[in-house]
N, C-alpha and C positions, 0 to 999 in steps of 0.2 A: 528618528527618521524612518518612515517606513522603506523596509528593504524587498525589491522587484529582484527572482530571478525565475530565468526559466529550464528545467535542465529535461536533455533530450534522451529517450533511453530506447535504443534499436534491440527489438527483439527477432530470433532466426525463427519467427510466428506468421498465421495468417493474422487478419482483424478478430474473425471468428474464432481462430485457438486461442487467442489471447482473453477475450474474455472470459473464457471456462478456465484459463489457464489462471489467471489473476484471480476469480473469486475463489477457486481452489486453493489457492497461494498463501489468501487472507486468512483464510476458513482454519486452514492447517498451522500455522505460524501462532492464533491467535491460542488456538488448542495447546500448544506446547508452551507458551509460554505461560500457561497460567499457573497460580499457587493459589495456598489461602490466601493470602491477604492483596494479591495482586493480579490484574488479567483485566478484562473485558468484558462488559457486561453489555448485552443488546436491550435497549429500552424500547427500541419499536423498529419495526421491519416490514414495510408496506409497498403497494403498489402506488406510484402518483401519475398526475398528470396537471402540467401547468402553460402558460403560454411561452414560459423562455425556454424550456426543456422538453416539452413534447411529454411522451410517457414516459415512466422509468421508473427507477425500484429508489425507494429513500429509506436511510435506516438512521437511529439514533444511538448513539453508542458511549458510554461511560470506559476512558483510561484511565487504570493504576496503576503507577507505576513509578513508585515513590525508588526505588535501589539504583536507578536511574539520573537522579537528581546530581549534575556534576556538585563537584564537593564546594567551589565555591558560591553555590544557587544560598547553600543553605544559609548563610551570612544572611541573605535578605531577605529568606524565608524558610518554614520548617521542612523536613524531608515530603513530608505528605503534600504540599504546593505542587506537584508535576500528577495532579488528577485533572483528568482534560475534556471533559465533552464535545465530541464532533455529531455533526452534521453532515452526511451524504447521501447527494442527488447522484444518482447513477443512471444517464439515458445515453448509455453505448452507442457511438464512439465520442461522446461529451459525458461530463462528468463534475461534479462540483462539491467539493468538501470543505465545509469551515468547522476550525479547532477555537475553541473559548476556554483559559483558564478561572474557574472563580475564586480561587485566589489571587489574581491578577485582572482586575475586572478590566482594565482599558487592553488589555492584551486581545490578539485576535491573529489568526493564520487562516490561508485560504490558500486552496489548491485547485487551482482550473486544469481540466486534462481535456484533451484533445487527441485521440488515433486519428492515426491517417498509413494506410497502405504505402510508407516509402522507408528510405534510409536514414532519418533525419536529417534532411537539407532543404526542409522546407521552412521559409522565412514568414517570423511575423503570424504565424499562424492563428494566434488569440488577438487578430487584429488589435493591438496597442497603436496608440496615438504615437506623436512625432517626442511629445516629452519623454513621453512612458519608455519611449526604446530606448532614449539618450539617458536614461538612467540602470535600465535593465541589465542584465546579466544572463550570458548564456551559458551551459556546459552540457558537452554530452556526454552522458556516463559508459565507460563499457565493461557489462557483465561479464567479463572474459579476465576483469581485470584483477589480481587480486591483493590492490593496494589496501591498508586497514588502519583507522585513526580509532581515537577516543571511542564516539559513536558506536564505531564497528563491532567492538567490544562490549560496548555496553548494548546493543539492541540483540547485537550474537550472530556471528556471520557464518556461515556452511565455509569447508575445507575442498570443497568439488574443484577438480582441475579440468577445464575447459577447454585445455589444449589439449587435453589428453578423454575427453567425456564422450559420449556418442551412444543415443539414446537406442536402445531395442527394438521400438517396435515403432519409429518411423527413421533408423539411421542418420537422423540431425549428429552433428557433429564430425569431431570438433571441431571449435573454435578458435582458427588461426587468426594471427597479423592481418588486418584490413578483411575481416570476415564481414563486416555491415556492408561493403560494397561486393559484395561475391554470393550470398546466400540467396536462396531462393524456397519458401517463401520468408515477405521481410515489412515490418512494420514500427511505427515508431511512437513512442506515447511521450508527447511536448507535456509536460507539467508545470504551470506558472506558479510559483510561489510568489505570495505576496504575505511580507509579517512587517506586524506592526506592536513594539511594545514603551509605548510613550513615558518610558519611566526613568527619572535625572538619575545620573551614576551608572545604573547597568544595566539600561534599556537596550542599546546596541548591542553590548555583547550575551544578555539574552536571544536577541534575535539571532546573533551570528552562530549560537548556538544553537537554537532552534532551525536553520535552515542547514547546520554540518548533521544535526540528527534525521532530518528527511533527505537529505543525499545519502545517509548509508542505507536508511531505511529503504527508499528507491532502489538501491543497488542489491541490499538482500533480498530483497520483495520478490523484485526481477531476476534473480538469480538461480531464487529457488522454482519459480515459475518455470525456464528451462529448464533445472536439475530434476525436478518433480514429473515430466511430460510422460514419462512411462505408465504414471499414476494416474494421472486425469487425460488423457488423450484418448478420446472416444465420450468423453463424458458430456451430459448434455448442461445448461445452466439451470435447469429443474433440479436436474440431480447435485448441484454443487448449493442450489437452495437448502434443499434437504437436510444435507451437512451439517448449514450453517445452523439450519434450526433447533438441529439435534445437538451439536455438539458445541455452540456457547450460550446455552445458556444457566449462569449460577454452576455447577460441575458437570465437569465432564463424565459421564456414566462408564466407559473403558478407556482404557489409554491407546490403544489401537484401532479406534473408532471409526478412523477414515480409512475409508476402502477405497480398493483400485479399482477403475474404469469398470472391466470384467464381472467385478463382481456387484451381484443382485441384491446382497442382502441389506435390509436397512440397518441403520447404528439402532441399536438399544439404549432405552433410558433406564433408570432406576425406576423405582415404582413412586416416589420420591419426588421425582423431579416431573417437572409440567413445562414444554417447552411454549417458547413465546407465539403467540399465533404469526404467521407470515402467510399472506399471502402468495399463492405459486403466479410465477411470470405467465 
């Protein structure tokens, strides 16, 4: 049964900080997580332009991330089954990313994003039909929160305390009790998941597991997107380009590679290493 939800997640952002803030987010997270034999690999990183999306940036990107695999996955398949290739259309404030296992060839996830300048109280936003809602699902997440399951642990969640946080160098913070209705400025990214894994026995709870791993995901994502604002506040999306160019692709050349807003200098490769051509925005 394919499973529809949609989960809402209010950031204390403009429209504009949040997308330097989010591809800094990505950029950094991907960096650290990688090892030998696990991380991210960018297979293309271009400029598009189509008629459902207007212009925007499309990347293709290989996941490994086999230590991951909850322990009963392996029953139906090896550790190495949770390698995932997505697909994303990125045309700010729309957004579109589909995940494909090929070890699970009828499997498929899709994530529809939508900003919009509010508190998350805006209805229906990914206009769904009259089925589509009576089936749906909604939640809104809040960064502030520091509940932690399974996922949380396994994707790796920051120890930042919110109530207690309050950023240097634009005084955001902290984040008290009913902060999305108080902050100013305030924005919110609707995420529709949609998954789909047609398979008898433990289709469902693959899915339900794949949608508890993009709610934590969502929730560190965003988390560290505030926690990080000291580092990328001032940064343009060239420069969070840049990053991304330099620092995934095949290894990382230093481990301190991402630099704060301030500074000019660019990351260094190896001699070694040949990064992937990207086109600048």
């Amino acid at each position: 049964m394919v499973q529809l939800k949609e989960f809402r997640i209010v950031m204390p952002l403009s429209l504009e900080e949040y997308q330097v803030a989010q591809m800094y987010a990505v950029t950094k997270m991907q960096h650290q997580s990688r090892t030998d034999t696990e991380g991210v690999d960018i297979l293309e990183s271009r400029r598009f332009e189509d008629g459902e999306f207007g212009k925007g940036h499309y990347t293709s990107k290989v996941y490994r991330l086999q230590s991951k695999v909850p322990a009963w996955l392996t029953t139906f398949a090896p550790a190495d089954a949770l390698i995932l290739q997505e697909e994303a259309w990125n045309a700010f404030p729309r957004c579109k990313t589909v995940l494909k296992c090929p070890y699970f060839t009828k499997f498929s996830l899709t994530i529809e994003t939508i900003h919009k300048a509010d508190n998350g109280k805006s209805e229906n936003v990914h206009g769904l039909s009259e089925e589509q809602l009576a089936t749906q699902q909604v939640e809104t997440l809040d960064i502030a929160s520091a509940t932690k399951d399974y996922w949380s642990y396994a994707i790796g969640s920051s120890d930042v305390d919110f109530s207690k946080f309050k950023s240097a160098r634009t005084g955001r913070g902290p984040l008290s009790e009913g902060w999305q209705s108080k902050c100013n400025p305030v924005m919110t990214a609707y995420k529709l998941v949609t998954v789909d894994a047609p398979y008898w026995g433990f289709g469902y709870r693959l899915e339900q597991a794949m949608l508890s791993a993009e709610r934590a995901l969502f929730i560190e994502s965003h988390r560290n997107c505030f926690s990080w604002i000291d580092d990328w506040y001032g940064m343009t999306v060239q420069r969070v380009r840049e990053l991304e160019r330099n620092l995934l692709h095949e290894r990382i050349a230093t481990p301190g590679a991402l630099k704060s807003a301030e500074d000019s200098e660019r990351p260094q490769l190896r001699s070694d290493q040949r990064p992937i051509p990207v086109e600048q925005e």
